[in-house]
GUVO-818963 format. One record per residue (C-alpha): x, y, z. Coordinates in pm, whole numbers. Layout:
      px      py      pz
       X       Y       Z
...
***
This chain:
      px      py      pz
   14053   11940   15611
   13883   11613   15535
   13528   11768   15496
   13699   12035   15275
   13902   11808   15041
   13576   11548   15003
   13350   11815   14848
   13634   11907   14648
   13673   11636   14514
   13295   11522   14446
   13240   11878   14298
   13511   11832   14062
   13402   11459   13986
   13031   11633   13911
   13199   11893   13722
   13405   11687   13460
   13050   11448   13467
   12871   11738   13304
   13169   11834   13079
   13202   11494   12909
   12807   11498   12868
   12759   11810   12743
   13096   11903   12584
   13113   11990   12212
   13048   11739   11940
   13317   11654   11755
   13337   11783   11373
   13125   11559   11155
   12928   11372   11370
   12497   11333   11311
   12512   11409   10977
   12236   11343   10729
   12386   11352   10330
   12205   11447   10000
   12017   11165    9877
   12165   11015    9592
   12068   10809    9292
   12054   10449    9401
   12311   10249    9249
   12282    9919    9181
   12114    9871    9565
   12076    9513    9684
   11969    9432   10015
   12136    9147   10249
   12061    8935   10520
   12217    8661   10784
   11919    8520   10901
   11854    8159   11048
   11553    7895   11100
   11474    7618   11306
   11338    7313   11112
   11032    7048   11279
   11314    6837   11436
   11505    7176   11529
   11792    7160   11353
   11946    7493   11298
   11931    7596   10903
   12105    7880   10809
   12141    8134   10463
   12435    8474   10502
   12531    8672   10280
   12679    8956   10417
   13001    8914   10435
   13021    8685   10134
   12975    9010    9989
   13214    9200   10197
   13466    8965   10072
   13391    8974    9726
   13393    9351    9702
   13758    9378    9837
   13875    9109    9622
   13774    9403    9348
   13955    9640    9485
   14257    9782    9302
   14306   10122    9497
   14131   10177    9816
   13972   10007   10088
   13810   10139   10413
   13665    9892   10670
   13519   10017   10937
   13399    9763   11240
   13278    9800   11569
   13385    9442   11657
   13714    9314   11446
   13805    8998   11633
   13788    8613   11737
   13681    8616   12101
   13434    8389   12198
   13369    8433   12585
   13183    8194   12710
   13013    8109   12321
   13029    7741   12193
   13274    7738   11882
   13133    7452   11664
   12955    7547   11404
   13085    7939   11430
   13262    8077   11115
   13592    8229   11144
   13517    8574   11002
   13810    8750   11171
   14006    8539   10974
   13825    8520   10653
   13849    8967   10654
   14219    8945   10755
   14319    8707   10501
   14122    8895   10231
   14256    9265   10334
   14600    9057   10352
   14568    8898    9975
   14450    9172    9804
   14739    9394    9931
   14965    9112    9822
   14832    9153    9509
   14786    9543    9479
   15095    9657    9627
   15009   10038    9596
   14643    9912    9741
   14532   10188   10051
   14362    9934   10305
   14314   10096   10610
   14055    9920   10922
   13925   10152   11149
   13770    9982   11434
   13734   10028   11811
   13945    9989   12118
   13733    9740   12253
   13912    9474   12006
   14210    9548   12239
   14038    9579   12560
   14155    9916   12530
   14517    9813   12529
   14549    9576   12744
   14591    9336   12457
   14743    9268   12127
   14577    9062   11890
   14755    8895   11616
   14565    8974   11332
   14615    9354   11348
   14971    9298   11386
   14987    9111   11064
   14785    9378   10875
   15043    9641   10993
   15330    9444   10883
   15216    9403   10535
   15138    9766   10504
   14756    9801   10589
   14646   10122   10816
   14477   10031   11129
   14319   10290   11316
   14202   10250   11687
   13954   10540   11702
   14017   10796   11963
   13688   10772   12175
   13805   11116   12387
   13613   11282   12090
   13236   11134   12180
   13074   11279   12458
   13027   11047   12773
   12706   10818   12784
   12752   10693   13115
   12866   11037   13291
   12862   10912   13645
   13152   10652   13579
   13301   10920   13264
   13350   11234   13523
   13619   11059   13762
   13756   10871   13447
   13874   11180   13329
   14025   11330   13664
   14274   11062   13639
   14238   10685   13565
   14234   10787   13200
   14583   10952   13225
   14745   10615   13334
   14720   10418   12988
   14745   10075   12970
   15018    9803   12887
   14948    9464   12751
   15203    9360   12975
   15122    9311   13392
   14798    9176   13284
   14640    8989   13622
   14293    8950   13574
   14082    8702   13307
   13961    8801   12987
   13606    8791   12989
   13580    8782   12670
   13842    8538   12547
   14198    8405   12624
   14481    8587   12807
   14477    8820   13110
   14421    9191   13096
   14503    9486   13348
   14227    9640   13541
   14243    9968   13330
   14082    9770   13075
   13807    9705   13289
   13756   10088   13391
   13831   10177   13010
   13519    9940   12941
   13269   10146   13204
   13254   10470   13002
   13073   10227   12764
   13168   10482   12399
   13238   10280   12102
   13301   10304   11726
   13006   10110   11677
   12981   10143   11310
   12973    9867   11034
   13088    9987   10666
   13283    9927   10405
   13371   10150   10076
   13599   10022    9784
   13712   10157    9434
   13532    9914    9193
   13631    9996    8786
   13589   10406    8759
   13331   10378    9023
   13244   10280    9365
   13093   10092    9560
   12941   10049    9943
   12819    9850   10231
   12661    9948   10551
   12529    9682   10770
   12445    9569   11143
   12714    9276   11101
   13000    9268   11296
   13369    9064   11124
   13348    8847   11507
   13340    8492   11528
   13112    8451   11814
   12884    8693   11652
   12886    8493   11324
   12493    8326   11360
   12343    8630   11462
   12108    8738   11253
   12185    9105   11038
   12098    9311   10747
   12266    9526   10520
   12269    9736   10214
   12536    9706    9918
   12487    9999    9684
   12755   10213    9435
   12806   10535    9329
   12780   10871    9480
   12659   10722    9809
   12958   10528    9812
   13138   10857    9820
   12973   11018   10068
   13034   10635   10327
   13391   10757   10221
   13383   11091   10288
   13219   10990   10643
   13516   10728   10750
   13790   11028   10617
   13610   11219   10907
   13686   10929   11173
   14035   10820   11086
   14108   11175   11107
   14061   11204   11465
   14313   10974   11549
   14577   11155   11298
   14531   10914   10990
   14463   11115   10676
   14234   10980   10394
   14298   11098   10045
   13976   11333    9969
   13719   11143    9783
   13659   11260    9419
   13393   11497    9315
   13023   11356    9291
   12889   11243    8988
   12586   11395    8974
   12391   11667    9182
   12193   11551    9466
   11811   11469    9486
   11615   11389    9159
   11366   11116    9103
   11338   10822    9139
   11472   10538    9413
   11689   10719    9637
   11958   10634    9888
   12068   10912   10189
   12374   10824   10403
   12294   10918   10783
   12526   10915   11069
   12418   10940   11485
   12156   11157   11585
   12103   11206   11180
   11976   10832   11214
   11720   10941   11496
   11585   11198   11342
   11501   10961   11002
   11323   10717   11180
   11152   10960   11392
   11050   11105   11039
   10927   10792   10900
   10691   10702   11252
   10546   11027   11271
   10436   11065   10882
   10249   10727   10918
    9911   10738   10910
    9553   10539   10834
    9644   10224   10660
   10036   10241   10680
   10247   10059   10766
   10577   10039   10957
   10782    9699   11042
   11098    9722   11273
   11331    9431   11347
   11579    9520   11593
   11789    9377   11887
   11746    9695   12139
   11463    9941   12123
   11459   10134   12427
   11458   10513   12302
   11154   10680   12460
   11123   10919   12158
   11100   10662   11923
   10860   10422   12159
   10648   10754   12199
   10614   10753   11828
   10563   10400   11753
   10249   10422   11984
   10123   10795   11843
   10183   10627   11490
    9993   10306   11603
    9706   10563   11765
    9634   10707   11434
    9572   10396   11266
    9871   10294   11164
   10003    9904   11111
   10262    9841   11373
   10470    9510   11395
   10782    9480   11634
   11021    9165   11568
   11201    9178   11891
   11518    8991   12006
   11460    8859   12355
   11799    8997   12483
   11800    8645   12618
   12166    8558   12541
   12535    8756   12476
   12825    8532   12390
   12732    8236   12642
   12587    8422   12932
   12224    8453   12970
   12079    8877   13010
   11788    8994   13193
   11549    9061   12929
   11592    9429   12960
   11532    9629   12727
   11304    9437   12532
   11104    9237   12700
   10917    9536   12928
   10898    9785   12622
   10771    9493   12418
   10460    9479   12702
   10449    9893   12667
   10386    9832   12309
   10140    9507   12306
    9934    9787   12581
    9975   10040   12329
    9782    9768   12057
   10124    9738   11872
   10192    9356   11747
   10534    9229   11885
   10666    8898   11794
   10984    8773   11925
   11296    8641   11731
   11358    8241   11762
   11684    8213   11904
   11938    7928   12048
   12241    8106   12178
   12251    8361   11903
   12100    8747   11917
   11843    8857   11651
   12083    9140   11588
   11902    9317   11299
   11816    9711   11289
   11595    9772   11057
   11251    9979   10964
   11004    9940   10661
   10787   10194   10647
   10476   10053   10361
   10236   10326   10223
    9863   10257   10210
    9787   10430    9903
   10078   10438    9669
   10360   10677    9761
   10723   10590    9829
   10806   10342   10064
   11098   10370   10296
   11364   10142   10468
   11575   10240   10776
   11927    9980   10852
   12262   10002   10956
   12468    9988   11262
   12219   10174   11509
   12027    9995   11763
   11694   10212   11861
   11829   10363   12219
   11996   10663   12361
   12339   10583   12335
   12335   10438   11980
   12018   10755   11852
   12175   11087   12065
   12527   11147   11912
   12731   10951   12187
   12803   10626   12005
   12990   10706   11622
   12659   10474   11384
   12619   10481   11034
   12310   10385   10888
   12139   10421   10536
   11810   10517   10438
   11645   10404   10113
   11334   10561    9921
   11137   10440    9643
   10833   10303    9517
   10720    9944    9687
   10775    9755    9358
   11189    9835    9357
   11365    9569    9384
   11578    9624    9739
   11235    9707    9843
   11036    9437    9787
   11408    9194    9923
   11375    9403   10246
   10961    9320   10313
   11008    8958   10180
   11262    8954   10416
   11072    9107   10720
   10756    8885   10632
   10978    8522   10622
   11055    8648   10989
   10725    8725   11116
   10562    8493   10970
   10635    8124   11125
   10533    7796   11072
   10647    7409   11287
   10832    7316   10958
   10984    7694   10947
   11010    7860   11314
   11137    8185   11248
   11007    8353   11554
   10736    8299   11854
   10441    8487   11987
   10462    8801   12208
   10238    8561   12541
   10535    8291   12480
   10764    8527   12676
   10562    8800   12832
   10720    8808   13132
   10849    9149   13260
   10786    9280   13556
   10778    9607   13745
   11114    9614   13859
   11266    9498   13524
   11067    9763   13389
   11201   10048   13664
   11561    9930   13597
   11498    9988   13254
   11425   10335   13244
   11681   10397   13509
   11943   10235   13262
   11811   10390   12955
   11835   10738   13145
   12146   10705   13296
   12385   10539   13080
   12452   10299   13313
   12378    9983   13076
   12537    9803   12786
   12246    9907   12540
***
């Protein structure tokens, strides 16, 4: 019976793989909303230098201005973040800023001093290792009355399939206790089960970054690539704070995810104003949605364009494909690349970047790479520059440029802004991008594609089996 019960058992393993791959979206995800009138848009950055004696300098103001937005709030606030937390791994602490601490104690004083305030955090399981722990700082936000919300991840579709099919025929029925923990946290202090371990291989995640308050009569949002995580807090991000209508539609977009794990959101109140018009323009996207923007950008550049990307994985072959077509028809291309060099203390392979950054330089795109010590250049972001007038057009948010984050597994939120060159978030986002390409002994910002080009064939291979698979952490 052997024989008989084996195929059984890897047919039904195969089976539930192609279920969780191909099973029905969930309601709301990948969607792209009406452009709006852009509010009162200002674009944000974390970013870092090296000085001639290489001292670290730094300028952030991201979250700065997440904290100063919920100390407006009088109403409602929704926080959304992919990493909510103070692990460090294997990270050196000095000089990191406590940011878990800094959000908490914000959420925590402005709910002191707006009892009837609606806080709720949605963020993702990971923060508990899927259970197997219980950090401190979400208990304290439940006892003083803010919502947190662990998203159900049973909703996304699987993006690692061959580990997701026999997750599903039973290890995911077990649960998990943050009790009988016997093995280390990698990622901080305290010991965690194993289930956390083969919770972490389907490799789904909340990864989105947002935040929407009431502000006055109006309100206002944030979308960004930042995550509230100590060890995280010198990476370099980018974000966009904007109010009104878009605001609304951030809102109605978290209602959608703190439904699926039974919170309900009051419905947000009736838009302002009808959609489109002239004018700069912001559009709220969400998962595949994001895709399908920058794929929209690429392929309408032409002679004389041009299009700048800053990013810390870029590794879809849709978008690569276009980046090169783009490139063949005469258009400026410039990749800032992070040298997915370092994560939290341990050193990485290189891969994605570093053999898709040689595909490119073949493909006569210019790729520069991020100066980094320790931290990750953890920016996604695209400029797209007219030649001859037009509107110019910037791409950032939460989504890196592969698969998982592009293809409606991950949950992303990104924002896309339109307008002529000389508006104001505009011109902050290409002053931006050229203060990081452009570096100088006194400034180092970043370093020159032959200072690292060092893939090889194999790194390459393993890259496109990852990137296919799901078998990766990009």
């Amino acid at each position: 019976m052997w024989p008989w019960i084996l195929t059984a058992v890897l047919a039904a393993w195969v089976a539930m793989g192609f279920w969780q791959r191909l099973k029905p979206l969930a309601k709301g995800l990948g969607v792209a909303w009406p452009e709006r009138s852009a509010d009162e848009v200002r674009f944000l950055a974390d970013e870092s230098w090296f000085g001639a004696r290489g001292e670290r300098h730094l300028e952030q103001t991201i979250f700065d201005e997440m904290l100063a937005l919920i100390g407006q709030a009088r109403r409602l606030v929704v926080l959304d973040a992919f990493l909510f937390n103070d692990f460090s791994a294997g990270t050196d602490t000095a000089g990191l800023r406590p940011l878990c601490a800094d959000l908490t104690a914000a959420l925590l004083a402005q709910k002191r001093r707006y009892p009837g305030l609606q806080a709720v955090v949605i963020t993702d399981p990971f923060n508990t290792l899927y259970g197997g722990l219980a950090p401190n700082h979400f208990e304290g936000l439940r006892r003083a009355g803010v919502t947190v919300v662990f998203t159900d991840l049973n909703r996304l579709r699987a993006s690692n399939p061959l580990w997701s099919g026999l997750w599903h025929l039973g290890p995911c029925w077990l649960g998990n206790s943050v009790r009988g923990g016997w093995l280390p946290n990698a990622l901080g202090p305290g010991r965690v089960t194993l289930r956390s371990y083969l919770a972490m291989l389907n490799f789904k995640a909340n990864h989105r970054k947002t935040l929407v308050v009431d502000r006055g009569d109006g309100w206002a949002g944030l979308v960004t690539s930042a995550n509230p995580h100590d060890a995280s807090s010198l990476h370099g991000n980018v974000a966009l704070r904007f109010a009104g209508d878009a605001a609304l539609d951030l809102l109605a977009s978290e209602r959608t995810v703190a439904a699926w794990s039974g919170i309900g959101l009051s419905d947000p109140p009736p838009r302002s104003a009808p959609p489109g018009g002239e004018g700069t323009r912001l559009q709220l996207l969400t998962e595949r949605a994001i895709r399908d923007a920058l794929l929209a950008a690429i392929e309408a550049s032409g002679e004389g364009d041009r299009l700048d990307l800053e990013v810390v994985y870029l590794a879809h072959r849709r978008v690569i494909g276009a980046l090169k077509q783009a490139r063949r028809r005469g258009a400026e291309v410039r990749a800032l690349l992070d040298l997915n060099r370092d994560a939290f203390g341990l050193e990485k392979s290189g891969i994605p970047n570093r053999p898709v950054a040689r595909e490119l330089v073949e493909a006569g795109i210019a790729v520069r790479w991020c100066a980094t010590r320790g931290e990750q250049c953890h920016s996604k972001l695209l400029l797209r520059w007219p030649a001859q007038g037009g509107e110019a057009e910037l791409i950032v948010g939460s989504a890196n440029f592969t698969r998982r984050n592009l293809d409606n597994l991950n949950l992303e939120t990104s924002v896309r802004l339109l307008g002529r060159a000389e508006a104001p978030a505009l011109e902050q986002a290409a002053a931006f991008f050229e203060r990081r390409w452009s570096s100088s002994p006194e400034r180092t910002t970043s370093e020159p594609f032959a200072a690292h080009d060092d893939a090889t064939r194999l790194q390459r291979l393993r890259y496109r089996i990852m990137e296919a698979s799901g078998l990766s952490t990009f």
